[in-house]
C-alpha positions, 0 to 999 in steps of 0.5 A: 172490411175486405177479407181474404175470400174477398180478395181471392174473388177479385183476383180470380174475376182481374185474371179473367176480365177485360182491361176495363175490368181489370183496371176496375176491380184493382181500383176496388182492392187498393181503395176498399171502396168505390166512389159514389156514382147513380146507376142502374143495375140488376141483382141477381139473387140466386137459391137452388130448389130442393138442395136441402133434401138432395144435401140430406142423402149426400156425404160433405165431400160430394156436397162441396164438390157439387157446390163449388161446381155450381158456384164455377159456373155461376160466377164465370156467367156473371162475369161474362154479364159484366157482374160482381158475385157479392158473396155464396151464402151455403146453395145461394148466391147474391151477385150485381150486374152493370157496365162499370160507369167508373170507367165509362167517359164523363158527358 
C-alpha cells in the first residue's frame, strides 16, 4: 500500500533524477508496482552508532533537525548511486541501489 510519505519521496527523487529515473519511478507511482525482473543489487542498511545516548541529552526539536539533516544527506548520496531509499526507521535507513534494468534495452 502506497502511503503519502511514499509518494512525497518519489516526488522528491522524480525532481532530482535523470529522465530514466524520472520516467521510472512515475512508472512505480501510477502502476504501485513493478514488473518481475532478476537483478543484481545492493541494500544499504544504515543505523548510527551511539544515537541513543546522544538523543538522551538532546531536546526533540534538535533531535529532529539533526536527523532530517542526516537522512538529507543520505538520501541525495543515494540518489546519486542510482538508488531507492525504501524507508527511515527513527536513526536507520534501508536504502536499494542498482541501475533500473526496467529502462535498460532487452538483448
Amino acid at each position: 500500500m502506497w502511503g503519502l510519505h511514499n509518494y512525497g519521496m518519489i516526488r522528491a527523487a522524480c525532481s532530482s533524477g535523470t529522465a530514466a529515473r524520472t520516467q521510472f519511478l512515475y512508472r512505480l507511482l501510477k502502476e504501485g508496482r513493478l514488473p518481475w525482473q532478476m537483478v543484481t543489487a545492493t541494500v544499504l542498511f544504515t543505523d548510527l552508532r551511539g544515537y541513543s545516548s546522544v538523543a538522551e541529552g538532546r531536546s526533540p526539536i534538535e533531535i529532529i533537525a539533526w536527523l532530517n539533516e542526516y537522512q538529507s544527506a543520505m538520501t541525495e548520496i543515494v540518489l546519486q548511486h542510482q538508488g531507492i531509499v525504501k524507508d527511515f526507521t527513527g536513526d536507520g535507513m534501508r536504502a536499494v541501489l542498482y541501475p533500473y534494468p526496467a529502462l535498460l534495452p532487452q538483448k
